[in-house]
N, C-alpha and C positions, 0 to 999 in steps of 0.2 A: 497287490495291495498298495496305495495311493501313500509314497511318502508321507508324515506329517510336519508342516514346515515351522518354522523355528518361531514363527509369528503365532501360529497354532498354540504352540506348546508355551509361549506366553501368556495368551490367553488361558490355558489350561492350568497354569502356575497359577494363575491371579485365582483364578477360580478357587483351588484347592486351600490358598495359603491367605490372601486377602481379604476376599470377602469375608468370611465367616471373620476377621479382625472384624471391618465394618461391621458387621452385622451385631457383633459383641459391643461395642461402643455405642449402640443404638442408632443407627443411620440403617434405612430403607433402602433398596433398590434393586437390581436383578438378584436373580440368585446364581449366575452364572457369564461369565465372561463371555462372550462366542459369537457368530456371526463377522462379518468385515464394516461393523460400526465403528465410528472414529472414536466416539464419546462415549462412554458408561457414568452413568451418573446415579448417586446416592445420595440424598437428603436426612437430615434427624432435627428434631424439636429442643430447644435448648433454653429453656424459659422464654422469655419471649422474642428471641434469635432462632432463626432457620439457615440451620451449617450447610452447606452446598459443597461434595466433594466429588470430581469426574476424575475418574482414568481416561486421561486424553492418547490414542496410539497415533503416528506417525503415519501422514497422509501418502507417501508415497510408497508404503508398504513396506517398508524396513524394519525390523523387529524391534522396534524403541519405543516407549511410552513415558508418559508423564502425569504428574499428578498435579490439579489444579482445585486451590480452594478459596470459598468466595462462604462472606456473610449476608443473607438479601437486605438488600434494602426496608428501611420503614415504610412499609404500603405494600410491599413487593416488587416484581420487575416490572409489571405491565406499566406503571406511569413514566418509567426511566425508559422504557422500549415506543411507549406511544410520544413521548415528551422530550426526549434525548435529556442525555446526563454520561456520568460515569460512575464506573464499580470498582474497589480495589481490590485487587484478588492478589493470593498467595500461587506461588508455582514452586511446588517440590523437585526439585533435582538429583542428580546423583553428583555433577558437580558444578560449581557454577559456570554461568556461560551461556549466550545467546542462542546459540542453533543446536540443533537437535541430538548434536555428540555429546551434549551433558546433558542427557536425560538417560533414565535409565534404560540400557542398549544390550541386545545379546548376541550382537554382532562386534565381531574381535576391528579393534581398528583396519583400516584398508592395507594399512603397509603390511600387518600382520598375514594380511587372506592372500596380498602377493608373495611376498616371501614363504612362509608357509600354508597354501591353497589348502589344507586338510583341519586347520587350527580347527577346533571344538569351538560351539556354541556357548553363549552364556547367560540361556534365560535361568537356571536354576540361582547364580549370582545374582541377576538384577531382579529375580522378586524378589532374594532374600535380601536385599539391601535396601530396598524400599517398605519390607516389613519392620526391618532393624530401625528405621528412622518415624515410626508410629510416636514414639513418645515425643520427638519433634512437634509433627504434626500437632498431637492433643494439647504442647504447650502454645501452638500462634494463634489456636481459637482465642486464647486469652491477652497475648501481646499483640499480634495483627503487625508483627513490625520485620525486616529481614534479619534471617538465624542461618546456620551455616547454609545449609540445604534449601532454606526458601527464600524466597525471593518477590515485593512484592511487584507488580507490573498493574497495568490502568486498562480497562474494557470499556469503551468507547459507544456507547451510541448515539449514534446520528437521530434518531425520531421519527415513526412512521408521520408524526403530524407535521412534524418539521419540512418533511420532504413531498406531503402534499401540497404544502405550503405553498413550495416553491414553483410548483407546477402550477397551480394557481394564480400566483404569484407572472410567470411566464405565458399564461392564458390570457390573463390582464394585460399584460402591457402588448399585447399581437393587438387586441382589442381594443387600444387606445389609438394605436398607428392611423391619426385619421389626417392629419395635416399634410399637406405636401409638400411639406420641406422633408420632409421622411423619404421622398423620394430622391431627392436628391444625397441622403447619407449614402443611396448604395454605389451610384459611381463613385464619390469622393471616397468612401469607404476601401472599394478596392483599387483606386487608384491609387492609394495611398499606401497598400499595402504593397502594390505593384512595386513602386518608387523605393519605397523602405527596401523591399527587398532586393533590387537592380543595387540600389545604393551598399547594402551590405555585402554584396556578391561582390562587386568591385575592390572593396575593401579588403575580403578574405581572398581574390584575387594577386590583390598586392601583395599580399603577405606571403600568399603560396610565391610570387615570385622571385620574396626575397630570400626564399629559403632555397628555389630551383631557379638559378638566374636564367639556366638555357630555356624557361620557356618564354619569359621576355618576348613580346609580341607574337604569342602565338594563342593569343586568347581564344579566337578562331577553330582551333584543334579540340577545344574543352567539350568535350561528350559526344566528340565526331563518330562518324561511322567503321565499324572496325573496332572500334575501344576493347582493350581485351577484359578479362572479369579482374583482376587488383585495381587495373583503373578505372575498372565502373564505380567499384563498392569505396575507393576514395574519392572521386566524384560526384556520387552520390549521398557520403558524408559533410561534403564540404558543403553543397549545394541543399541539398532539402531542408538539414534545420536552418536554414535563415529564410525557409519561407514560415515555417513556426513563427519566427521569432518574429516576423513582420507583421504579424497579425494582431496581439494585442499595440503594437507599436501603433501601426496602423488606425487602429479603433479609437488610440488613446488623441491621434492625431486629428482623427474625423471630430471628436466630441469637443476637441476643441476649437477646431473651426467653428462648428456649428454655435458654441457658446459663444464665440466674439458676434455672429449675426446677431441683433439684437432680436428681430421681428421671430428668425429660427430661435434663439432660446426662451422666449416669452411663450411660444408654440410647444414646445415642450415640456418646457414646465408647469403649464397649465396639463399638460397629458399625464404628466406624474404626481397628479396632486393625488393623495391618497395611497398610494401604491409603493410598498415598503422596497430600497432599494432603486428605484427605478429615476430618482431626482439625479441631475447631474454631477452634482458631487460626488454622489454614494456609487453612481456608475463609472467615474475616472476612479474613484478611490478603490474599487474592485477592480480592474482593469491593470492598475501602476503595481498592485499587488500581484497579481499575474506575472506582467512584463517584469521585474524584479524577482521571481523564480526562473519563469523561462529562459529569458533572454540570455542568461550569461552562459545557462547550459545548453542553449543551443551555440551559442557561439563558441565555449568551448570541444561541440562537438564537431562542427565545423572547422576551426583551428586543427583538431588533428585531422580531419581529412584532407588538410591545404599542405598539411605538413608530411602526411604519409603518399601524395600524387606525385611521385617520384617521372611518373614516368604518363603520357597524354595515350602512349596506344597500350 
């Protein structure tokens, strides 16, 4: 007979001892935990509020679950799902805490399963302690604010409309590409990113050699043949994010070339007339937003690989 796993017998817990709570407090929804579904979700009608409450389990198959509660929206979801917006939802825990170990878990902490490998399970504790905290729960439908155990957090949607939008949006300006100064962005484009990047290699060069004097003119040796695997994978830290990092650099660099041509920027701005985004301003200002995330983190990723190339073979 097929052991039953400890994830099993959480769900068999809920089943026995939760729902029917739910089901008493008038929320809707299976009548049964079970299957390898991530979500279980129950609804009830609350005057003119609809209480939304899922048992969320733990996607990597670990025996932990959570309880997550949301009030819908006026209208419901569909115009915050087609339209983007966001929802504030409640998250029940067992204690507080980001990742998944403060949720309620029926697996004994890890230092617990190495030191003693035989320790017992504890899904019969953590449904009892998520039944125990029901009067919680019934009192945030009315505050909506965080109590010991809940906690509120933001559900984000982007917009199916928004993101046709954008495609759209991206369909358009391929579409406008009609002047021939357009073609001249793409050599300048990657030459520049060429440059940028030559330019920052040298720099994080310098650096790797202030830190290894011995390799001092031996620039030559950087990625030679023979390279063993430590000094691949730090020169290939050092080396690839600063071709990231040249790229909005690069772009930022090309658009403004092209805006000091007068006849190029009057050619393009005339391409952008109408087309949300795509005016030159609103394309450096998207672009410097970029390069102002990227760039530092590629350079600091870079940095430690100049600093961890201990050694060229």
């Amino acid at each position: 007979m097929k052991k039953q796993t400890t994830r099993a017998k959480l769900r068999e817990l809920l089943t026995e001892r939760y729902v029917p709570l739910l089901f008493a407090a008038g929320f809707s929804g299976p009548n049964k935990i079970s299957g390898n579904k991530l979500f279980h979700d129950f609804t009830r009608k609350v005057g003119e509020e609809t209480h939304h409450l899922s048992i969320m389990f733990e996607k990597w198959q670990r025996p932990r679950f959570v309880v997550d509660l949301a009030i819908e929206p006026p209208g419901g979801y569909e115009p915050i799902i087609v339209n983007g917006g966001e929802v504030i939802q409640g998250r029940v825990t067992s204690v507080p805490g980001p990742s998944t170990r403060s949720w309620f878990r029926a697996d004994p902490p890890w230092w617990k399963r190495m030191i003693f490998p035989h320790t017992p399970t504890r899904e019969n504790e953590a449904v009892e302690e998520c039944v125990h905290l029901w009067p919680e729960v019934e009192a945030w439908w009315a505050i909506r604010s965080d109590s010991e155990h809940i906690r509120l957090h933001t559900v984000r949607y982007p917009g199916t409309k928004n993101l046709k939008g954008y495609f759209e949006r991206a369909r358009q300006r391929a579409k406008r590409r009609r002047s021939p100064w357009n073609l001249v962005l793409i050599p300048l484009g990657l030459g520049s990113m060429a440059f940028i990047c030559y330019g920052l290699f040298q720099f994080m060069w310098r650096v790797h050699t202030w830190f290894h004097p011995n390799h001092v003119g031996r620039f030559r040796g950087f990625w030679a043949e023979g390279i063993g695997f430590p000094a691949f994978v730090s020169s290939f830290v050092l080396f690839i994010p600063l071709v990231f990092a040249a790229i909005p650099l690069g772009m930022i660099f090309t658009n403004a070339v092209a805006w000091c041509i007068p006849p190029a920027r009057r050619a393009f701005d005339r391409e952008a007339e109408g087309i949300k985004w795509a005016s030159s301003h609103e394309a450096m200002s998207g672009l410097i937003k970029i390069a102002f995330i990227l760039v530092p983190i590629c350079l600091l990723l870079s940095f430690i690989g100049a600093v961890t190339l201990r050694d060229l073979k």
